[in-house]
C-alpha positions in Angstrom: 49.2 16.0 69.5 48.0 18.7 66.9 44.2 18.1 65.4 45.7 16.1 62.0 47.2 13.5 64.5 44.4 13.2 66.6 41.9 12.6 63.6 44.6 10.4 61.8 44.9 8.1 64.8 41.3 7.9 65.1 40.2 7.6 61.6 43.4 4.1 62.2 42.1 2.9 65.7 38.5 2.6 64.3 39.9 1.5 61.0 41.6 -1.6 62.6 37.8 -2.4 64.8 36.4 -2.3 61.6 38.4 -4.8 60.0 39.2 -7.0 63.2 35.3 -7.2 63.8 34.5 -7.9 60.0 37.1 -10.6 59.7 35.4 -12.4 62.7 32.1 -12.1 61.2 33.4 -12.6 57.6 34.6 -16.1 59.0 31.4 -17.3 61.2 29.6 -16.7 57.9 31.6 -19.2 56.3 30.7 -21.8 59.0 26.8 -21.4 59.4 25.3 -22.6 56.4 25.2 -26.2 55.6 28.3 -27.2 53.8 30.5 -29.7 55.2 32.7 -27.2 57.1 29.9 -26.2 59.2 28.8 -27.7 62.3 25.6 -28.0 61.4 26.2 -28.9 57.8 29.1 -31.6 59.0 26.6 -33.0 61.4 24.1 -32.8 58.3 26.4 -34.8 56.1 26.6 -37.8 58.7 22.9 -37.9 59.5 22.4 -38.1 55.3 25.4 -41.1 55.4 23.7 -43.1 57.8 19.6 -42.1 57.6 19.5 -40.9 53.7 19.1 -37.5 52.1 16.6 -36.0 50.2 14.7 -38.5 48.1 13.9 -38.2 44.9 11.7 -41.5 42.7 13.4 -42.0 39.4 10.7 -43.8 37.2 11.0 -47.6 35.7 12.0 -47.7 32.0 9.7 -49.9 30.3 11.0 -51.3 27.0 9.9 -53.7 24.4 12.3 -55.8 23.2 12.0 -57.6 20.1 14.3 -60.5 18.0 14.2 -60.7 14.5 15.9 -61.8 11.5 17.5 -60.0 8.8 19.4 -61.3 5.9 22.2 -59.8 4.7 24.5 -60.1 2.2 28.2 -61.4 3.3 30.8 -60.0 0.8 33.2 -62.9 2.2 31.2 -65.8 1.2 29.9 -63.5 -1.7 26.3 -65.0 -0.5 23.0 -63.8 1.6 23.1 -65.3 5.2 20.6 -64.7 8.1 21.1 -62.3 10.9 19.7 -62.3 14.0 19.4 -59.3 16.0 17.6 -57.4 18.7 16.1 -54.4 19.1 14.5 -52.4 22.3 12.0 -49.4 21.7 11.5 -47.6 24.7 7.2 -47.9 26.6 5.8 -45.2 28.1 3.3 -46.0 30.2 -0.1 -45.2 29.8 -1.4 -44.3 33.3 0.9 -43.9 36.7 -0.7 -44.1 39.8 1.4 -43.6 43.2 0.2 -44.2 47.0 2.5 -42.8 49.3 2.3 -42.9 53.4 5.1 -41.0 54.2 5.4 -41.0 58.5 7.3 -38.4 59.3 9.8 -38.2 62.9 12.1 -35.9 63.8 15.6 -37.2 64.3 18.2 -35.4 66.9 21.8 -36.1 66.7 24.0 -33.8 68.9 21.1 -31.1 69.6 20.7 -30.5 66.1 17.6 -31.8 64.7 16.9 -33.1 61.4 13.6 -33.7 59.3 13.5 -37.7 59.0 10.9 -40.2 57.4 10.4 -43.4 56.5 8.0 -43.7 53.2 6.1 -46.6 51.9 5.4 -46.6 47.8 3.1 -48.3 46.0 3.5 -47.2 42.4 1.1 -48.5 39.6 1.8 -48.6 35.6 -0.7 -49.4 32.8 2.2 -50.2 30.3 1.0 -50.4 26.0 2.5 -51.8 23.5 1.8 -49.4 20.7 4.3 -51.2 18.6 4.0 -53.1 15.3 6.0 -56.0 16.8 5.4 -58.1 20.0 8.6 -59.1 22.3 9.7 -59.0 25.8 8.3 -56.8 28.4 11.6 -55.2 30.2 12.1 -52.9 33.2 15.3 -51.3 34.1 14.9 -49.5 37.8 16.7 -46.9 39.2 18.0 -46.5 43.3 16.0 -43.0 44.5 18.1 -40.6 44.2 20.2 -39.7 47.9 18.0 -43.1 49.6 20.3 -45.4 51.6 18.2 -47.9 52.3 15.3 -49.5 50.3 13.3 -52.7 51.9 10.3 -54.5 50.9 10.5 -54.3 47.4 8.5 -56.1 44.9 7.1 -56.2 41.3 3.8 -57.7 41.0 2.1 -58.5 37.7 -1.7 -58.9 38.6 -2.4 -59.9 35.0 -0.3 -63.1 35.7 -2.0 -64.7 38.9 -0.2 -62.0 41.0 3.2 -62.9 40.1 5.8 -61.7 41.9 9.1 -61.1 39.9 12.3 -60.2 41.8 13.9 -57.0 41.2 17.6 -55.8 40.1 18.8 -52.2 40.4 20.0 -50.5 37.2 19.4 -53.6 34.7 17.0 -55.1 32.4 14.7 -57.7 34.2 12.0 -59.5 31.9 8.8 -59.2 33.2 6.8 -60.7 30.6 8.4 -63.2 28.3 6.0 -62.1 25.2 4.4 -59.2 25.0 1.5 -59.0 22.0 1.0 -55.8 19.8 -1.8 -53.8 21.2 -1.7 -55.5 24.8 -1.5 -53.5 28.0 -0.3 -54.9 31.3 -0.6 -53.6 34.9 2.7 -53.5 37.0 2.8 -52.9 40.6 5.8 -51.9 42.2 6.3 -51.6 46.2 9.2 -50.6 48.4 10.0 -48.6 51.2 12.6 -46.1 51.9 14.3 -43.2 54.3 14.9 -39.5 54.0 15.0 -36.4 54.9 13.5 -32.8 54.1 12.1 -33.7 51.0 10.4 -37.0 49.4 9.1 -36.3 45.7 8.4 -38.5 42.3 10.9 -37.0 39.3 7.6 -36.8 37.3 10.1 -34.7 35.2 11.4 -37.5 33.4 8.5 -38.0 31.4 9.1 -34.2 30.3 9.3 -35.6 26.2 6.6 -37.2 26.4 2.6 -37.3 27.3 1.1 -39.4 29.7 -2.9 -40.3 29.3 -3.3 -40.2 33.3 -1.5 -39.5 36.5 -3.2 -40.3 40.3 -1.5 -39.4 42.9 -2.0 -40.1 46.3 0.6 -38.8 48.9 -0.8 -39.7 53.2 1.1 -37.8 56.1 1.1 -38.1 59.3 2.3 -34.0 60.5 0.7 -31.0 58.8 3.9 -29.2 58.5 5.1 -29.6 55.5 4.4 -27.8 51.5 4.6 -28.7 48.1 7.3 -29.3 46.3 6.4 -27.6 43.4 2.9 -26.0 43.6 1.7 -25.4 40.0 1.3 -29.5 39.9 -2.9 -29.6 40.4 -3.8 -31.0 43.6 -5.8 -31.1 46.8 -4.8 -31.0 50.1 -7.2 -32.5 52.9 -6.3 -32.2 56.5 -7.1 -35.4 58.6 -7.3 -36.2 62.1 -3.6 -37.4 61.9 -1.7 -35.4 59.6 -3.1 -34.5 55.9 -3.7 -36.0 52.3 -2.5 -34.8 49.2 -4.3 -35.8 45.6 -2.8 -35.1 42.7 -4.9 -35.7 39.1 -3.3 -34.6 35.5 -4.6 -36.1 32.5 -2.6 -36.1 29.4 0.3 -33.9 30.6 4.1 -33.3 30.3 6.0 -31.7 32.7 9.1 -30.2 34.1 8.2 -30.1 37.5 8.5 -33.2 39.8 5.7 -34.3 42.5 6.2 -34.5 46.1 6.6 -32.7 49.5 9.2 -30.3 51.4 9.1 -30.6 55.1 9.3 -27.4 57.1 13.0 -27.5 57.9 14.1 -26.9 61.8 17.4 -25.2 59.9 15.1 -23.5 57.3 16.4 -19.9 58.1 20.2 -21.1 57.6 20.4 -19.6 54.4 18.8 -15.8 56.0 21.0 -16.1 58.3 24.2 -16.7 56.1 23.5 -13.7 54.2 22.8 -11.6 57.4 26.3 -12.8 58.3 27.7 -11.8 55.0 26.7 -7.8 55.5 26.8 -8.0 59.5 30.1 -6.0 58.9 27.9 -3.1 57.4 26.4 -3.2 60.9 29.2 -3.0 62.7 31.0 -0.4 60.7 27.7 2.0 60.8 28.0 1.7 64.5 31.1 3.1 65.0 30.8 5.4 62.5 27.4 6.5 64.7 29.1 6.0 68.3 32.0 8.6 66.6 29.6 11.1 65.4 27.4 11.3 68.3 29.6 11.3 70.6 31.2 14.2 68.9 28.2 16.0 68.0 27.2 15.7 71.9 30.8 16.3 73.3 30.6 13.3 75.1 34.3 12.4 76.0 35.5 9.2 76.9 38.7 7.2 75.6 39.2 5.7 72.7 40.1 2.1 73.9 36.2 1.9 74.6 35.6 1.8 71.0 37.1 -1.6 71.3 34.1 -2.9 73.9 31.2 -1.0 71.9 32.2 -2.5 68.9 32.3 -6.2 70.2 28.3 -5.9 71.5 27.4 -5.4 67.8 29.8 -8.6 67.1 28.6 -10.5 69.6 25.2 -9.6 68.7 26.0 -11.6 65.5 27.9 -14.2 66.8 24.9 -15.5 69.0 22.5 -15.3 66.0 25.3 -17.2 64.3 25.6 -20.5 66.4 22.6 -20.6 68.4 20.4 -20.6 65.5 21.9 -24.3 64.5 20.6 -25.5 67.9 17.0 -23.8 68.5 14.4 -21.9 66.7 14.8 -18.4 64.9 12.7 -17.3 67.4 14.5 -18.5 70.7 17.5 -17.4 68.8 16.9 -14.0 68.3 15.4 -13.7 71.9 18.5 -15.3 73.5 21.0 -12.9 71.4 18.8 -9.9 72.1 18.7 -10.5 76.1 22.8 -11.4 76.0 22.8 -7.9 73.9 21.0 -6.1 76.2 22.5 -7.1 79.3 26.2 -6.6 77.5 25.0 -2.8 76.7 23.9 -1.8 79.8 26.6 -3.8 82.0 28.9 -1.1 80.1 27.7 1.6 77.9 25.9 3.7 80.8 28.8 3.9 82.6 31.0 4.8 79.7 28.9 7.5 77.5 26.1 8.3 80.4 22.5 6.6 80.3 21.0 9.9 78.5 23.3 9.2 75.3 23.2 5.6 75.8 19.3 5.5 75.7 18.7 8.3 73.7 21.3 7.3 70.6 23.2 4.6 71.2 20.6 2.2 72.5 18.6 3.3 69.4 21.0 3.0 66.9 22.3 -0.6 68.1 18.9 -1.5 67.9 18.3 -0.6 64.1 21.6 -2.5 63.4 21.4 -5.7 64.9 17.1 -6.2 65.6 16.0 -4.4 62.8 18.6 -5.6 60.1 18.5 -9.1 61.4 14.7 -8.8 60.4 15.1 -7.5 57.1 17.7 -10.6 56.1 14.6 -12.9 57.2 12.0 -11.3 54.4 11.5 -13.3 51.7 10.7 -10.1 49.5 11.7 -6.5 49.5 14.8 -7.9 51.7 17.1 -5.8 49.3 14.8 -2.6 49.1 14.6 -2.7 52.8 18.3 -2.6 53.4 18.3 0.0 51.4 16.2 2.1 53.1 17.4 1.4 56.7 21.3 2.2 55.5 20.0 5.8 53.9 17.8 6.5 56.7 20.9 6.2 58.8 23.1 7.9 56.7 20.5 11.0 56.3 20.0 10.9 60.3 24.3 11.3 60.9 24.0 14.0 58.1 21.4 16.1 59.6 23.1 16.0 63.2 26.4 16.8 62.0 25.0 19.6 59.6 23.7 21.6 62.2 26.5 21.0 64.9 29.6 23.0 65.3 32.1 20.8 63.9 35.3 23.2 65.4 33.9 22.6 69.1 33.9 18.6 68.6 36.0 17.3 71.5 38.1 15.9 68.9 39.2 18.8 67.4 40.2 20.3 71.0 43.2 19.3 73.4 41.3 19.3 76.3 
């Protein structure tokens, strides 16, 4: 076989690794991130069924509804008749105030672990009537948003002897039968609820409008967790238990909604999805190293090895892939580094020689599976450091083969 051939059949041989590899890695990305066709994100769907999802308060709307008379004039009878009709004119309420224990528990189904609580609300309104009428006091309330389950729920009215009015999901319920001009009333709601990953008030809601005072008070009993949306003022104290959270905005509107984020056991599903989605530029650079060096170094061996190099990088990948669903990025990467390891040196010593396996390809399967994995787990400069690692590569294979003899590569040679 003259040089063309040999090159040509190379050039197809590693071609088809290439491809074959990055199909299999192309397709466990697909299944590790938390979408239904996922193990973990199947398993995810059926823990939200049964336990409830991420929970999310949608306020009371308070209205005022009024009945008056109007007299109109009907054409028919050619004469003015009476009308009665009503009218509701939407209450924002003066102050909210929210008390929160939220106990939180770790749930496993299947070894996979999910972030579960159970949170008890006590949620406070000082409702005006700014109005020039007076009229019914209504409330229409809202399930949470993704909550399963709510128990214990009840409407006080501490201004009426403590009088407890039973509450009906998406519809008007009369809480007072007359509400004056000018008067405010006090109306405590209380339920209890499940979740997961995060529990938070859609303070949002009151985005088109201004409220005189918000207090809110949020109890845990773990201190792992963080806020959902930071730039809300607030106080975290640390307790013997868990941690408190105070929250205190006078006069505000916002887009942002109140509440906490636990630290999710499956929090580095998303790094890991996108190291999936380039781990083909791994493999790919590896060969394309293996070939070089190998040829630079006249290190001869057949070409049906490529097949066995290549599958340590995918492996690499594919135990970072699923093992990560189960266990902790950190177990993970230590468990898919040792399998690594052990597959490397179980075979690549005996096939290019422990000087070029330590010396090069040791080094260079360590940039592309250790190193890159690390870079896909930075929450900044994840882009710029990929970057860098792919050039430094790149300029380290151009130096080598710049000052090598490219007509003595074994390649190049018959024998």
């Amino acid at each position: 076989m003259n040089t063309s051939a040999r090159i040509f059949a190379m050039l197809v041989w590693l071609g088809g690794l290439a491809v074959a590899g990055s199909i299999v890695l192309t397709i466990t990305a697909s299944r590790v991130g938390e979408h239904k066709s996922s193990t973990y994100g199947n398993a995810y769907i059926q823990f939200q069924d049964s336990w409830g999802g991420e929970i999310g308060i949608v306020p009371p709307e308070f209205s005022l509804q009024r009945t008056y008379t109007e007299t109109q004039f009907n054409s028919v009878s050619e004469q003015y008749e009476d009308i009665v009709k009503t009218e509701q004119i939407s209450l924002v309420p003066k102050s909210v105030k929210i008390d929160s224990n939220v106990n939180y528990g770790e749930q496993e189904r299947d070894l996979l672990v999910f972030n579960a609580f159970e949170a008890q609300n006590t949620e406070t309104y000082v409702v005006v009537n700014k109005t020039n009428y007076s009229g019914e006091l209504l409330v229409k309330l809202t399930k949470p948003e993704n909550a399963n389950l709510m128990y214990d729920y009840t409407i006080v009215l501490p201004s009426q002897g403590n009088h407890v009015i039973r509450p009906e999901m998406e519809k008007a319920i009369i809480l007072m039968p007359k509400m004056s001009e000018g008067e405010d009333v006090e109306i405590i709601i209380t339920y209890a609820t499940k979740g997961m990953d995060v529990f938070k008030y859609n303070l949002s809601a009151y985005q088109n409008n201004v409220v005189e005072s918000l207090q809110a008070q949020i109890k845990l009993n773990t201190n792992e967790f963080e806020i959902y949306r930071f730039g809300l003022p607030h106080d975290t104290e640390a307790t013997s238990t868990g941690a408190t959270i105070q929250f205190n905005v006078d006069d505000f509107s916002t887009t942002q909604d109140l509440g906490i984020t636990f630290m999710s056991k499956q929090r580095y599903l998303d790094q890991i999805q996108s190291l999936m989605n380039y781990s083909p530029v791994s493999l790919i650079l590896f060969l394309v190293v293996i070939f070089f060096f190998s040829q630079i170094y006249a290190i001869k061996f057949n070409t049906f090895h490529y097949l066995f190099i290549a599958m340590i990088d995918v492996f690499y990948y594919l135990f970072v892939a699923y093992l990560v669903r189960y266990f902790g990025i950190i177990p993970t990467f230590g468990v898919s580094i040792v399998l690594t390891t052990v597959m490397f040196l179980v075979y690549c010593p005996n096939v290019l020689g422990w000087r070029f396996a330590s010396r090069v390809a040791g080094i260079y399967l360590f940039l592309l599976t250790i190193i890159f994995s690390l870079i896909f787990l930075m929450p900044i400069f994840r882009g710029l450091m990929f970057v860098i690692l792919i050039f430094l590569i790149f300029m380290s294979i151009m130096i080598f083969v710049s000052r090598s003899d490219i007509s003595k590569w074994p390649i190049m040679n018959k024998n």
